[in-house]
C-alpha positions as CSV (number, residue, x, y, z in Angstrom):
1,X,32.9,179.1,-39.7
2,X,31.1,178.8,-36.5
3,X,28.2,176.5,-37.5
4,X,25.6,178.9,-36.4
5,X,22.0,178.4,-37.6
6,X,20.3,181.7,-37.4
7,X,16.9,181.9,-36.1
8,X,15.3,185.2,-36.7
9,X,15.1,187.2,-33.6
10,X,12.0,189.3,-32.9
11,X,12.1,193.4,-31.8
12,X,11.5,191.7,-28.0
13,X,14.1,189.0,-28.4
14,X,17.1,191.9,-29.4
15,X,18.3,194.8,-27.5
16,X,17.4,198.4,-28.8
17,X,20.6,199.5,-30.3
18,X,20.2,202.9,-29.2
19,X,19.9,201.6,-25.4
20,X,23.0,200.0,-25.6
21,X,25.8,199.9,-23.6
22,X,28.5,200.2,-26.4
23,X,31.2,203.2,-26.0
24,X,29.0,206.1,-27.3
25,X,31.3,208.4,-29.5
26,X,30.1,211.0,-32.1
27,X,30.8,208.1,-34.8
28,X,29.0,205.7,-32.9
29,X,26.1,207.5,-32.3
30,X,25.9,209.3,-35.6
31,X,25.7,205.4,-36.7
32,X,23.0,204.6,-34.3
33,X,20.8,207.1,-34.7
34,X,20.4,205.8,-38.6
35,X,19.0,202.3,-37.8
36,X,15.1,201.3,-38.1
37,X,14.0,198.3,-36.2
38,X,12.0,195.8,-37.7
39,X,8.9,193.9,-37.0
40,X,11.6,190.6,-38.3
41,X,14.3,192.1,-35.5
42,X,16.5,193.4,-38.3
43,X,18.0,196.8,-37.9
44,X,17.6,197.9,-41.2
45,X,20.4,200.9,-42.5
46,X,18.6,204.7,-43.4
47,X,22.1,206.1,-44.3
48,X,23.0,205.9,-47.9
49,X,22.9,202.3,-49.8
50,X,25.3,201.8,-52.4
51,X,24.1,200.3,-55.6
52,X,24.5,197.0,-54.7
53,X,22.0,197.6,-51.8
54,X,24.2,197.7,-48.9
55,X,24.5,200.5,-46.2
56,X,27.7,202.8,-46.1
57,X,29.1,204.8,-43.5
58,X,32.3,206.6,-42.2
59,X,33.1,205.2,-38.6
60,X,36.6,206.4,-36.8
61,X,37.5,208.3,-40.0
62,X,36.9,205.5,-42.6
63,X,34.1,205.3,-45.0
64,X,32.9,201.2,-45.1
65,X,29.8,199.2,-45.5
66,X,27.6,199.9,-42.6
67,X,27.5,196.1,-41.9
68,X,31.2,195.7,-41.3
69,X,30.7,199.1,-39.3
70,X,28.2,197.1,-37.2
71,X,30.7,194.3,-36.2
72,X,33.2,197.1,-35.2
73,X,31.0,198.5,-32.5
74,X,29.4,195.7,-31.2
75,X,32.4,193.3,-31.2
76,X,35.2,195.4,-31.2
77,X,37.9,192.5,-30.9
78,X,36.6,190.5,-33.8
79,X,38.9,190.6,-36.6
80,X,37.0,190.9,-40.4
81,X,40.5,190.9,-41.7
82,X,40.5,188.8,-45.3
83,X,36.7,187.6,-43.7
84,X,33.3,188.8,-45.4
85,X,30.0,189.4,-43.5
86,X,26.9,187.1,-44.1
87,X,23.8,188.8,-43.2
88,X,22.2,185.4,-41.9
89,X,18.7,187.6,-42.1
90,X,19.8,188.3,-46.2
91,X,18.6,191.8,-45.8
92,X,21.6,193.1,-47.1
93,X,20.4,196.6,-45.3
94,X,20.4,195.1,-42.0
95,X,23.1,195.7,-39.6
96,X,22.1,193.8,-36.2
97,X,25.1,192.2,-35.4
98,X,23.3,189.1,-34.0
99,X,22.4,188.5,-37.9
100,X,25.5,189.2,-39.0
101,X,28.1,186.8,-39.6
102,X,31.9,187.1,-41.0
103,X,33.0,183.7,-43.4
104,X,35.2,183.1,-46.5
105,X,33.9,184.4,-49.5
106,X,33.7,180.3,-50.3
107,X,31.1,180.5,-47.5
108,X,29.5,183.1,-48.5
109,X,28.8,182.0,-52.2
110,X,27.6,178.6,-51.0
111,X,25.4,180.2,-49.0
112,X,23.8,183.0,-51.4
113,X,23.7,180.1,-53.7
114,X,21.5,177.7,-51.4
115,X,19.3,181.1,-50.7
116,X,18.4,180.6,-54.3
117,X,15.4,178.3,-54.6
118,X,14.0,178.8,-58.0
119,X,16.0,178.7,-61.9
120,X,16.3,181.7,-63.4
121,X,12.7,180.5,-65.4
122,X,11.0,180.0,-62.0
123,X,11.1,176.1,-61.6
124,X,11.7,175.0,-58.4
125,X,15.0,173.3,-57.3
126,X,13.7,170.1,-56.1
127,X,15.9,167.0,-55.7
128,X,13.8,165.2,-58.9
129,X,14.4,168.9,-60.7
130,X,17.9,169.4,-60.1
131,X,21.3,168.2,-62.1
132,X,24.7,168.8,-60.6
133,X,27.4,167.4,-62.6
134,X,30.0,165.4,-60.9
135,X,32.7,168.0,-62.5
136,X,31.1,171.0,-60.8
137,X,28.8,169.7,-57.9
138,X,28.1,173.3,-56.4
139,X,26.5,174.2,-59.7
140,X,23.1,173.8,-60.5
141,X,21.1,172.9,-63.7
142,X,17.0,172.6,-64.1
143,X,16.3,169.5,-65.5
144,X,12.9,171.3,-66.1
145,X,14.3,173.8,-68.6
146,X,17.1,171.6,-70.0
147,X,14.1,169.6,-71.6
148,X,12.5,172.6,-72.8
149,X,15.7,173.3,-74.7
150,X,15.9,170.1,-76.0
151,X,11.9,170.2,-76.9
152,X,13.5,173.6,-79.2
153,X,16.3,171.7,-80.6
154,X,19.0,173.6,-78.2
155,X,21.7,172.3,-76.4
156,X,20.9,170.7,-73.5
């Protein structure tokens, strides 16, 4: 959406969140006072995690992700509406807005999809290594392993 390339920030480069100047209301502070600050400048979530590894919390009366919650106080006019958040950082427990960002979902699976550098087998995704196939160019094959298969006498 906006282009951004994130550079990780570190502690020095990012405002303490609990020295902030953001509205302080029970909600907000209850949410403050359950981040840790990184040495990488994330502010990692010590409320619960869900099982998919992200942070939840209850903020103004509604329980959501504690990522989204983030982006509520620290940008209050953005609207997340039909939007989800990329954690630029991909710590999913981090909530510092500044390594936050909200996309389409499309965005967002392109993304976690680049993030992944290795097949499932643990060969690299090189250009030489890699077959996309001109009816599905975002997915990815291993050349690597499709020989293996064929070494086996399996589909390619």
């Amino acid at each position: 959406m906006s282009g951004f390339t994130f550079t990780p920030a570190t502690k020095e480069q990012v405002p303490d969140p609990r020295r902030s100047r953001v509205q302080s209301t029970p909600g907000v502070d209850r949410f403050m006072n359950k981040i840790r600050i990184s040495d990488s400048g994330c502010w990692d979530w010590t409320g619960t995690i869900q099982s998919a590894g992200y942070g939840m919390t209850t903020l103004h009366g509604r329980r959501m992700l504690s990522h989204r919650a983030s982006l509520t106080i620290w940008a209050p006019g953005m609207s997340l509406d039909g939007l989800q958040v990329d954690h630029l950082c991909r710590n999913k427990t981090c909530v510092n807005p500044w390594h936050l960002e909200p996309v389409t979902q499309a965005e967002n699976l392109r993304r976690q999809g680049e993030a992944v550098t290795h097949c499932p087998s643990g060969h690299e995704y090189t250009p030489e290594n890699t077959y996309r196939s001109p009816k599905q160019p975002n997915c990815r094959r291993c050349r690597t392993c499709a020989r293996e298969r064929q070494l086996k006498g399996g589909r390619a």
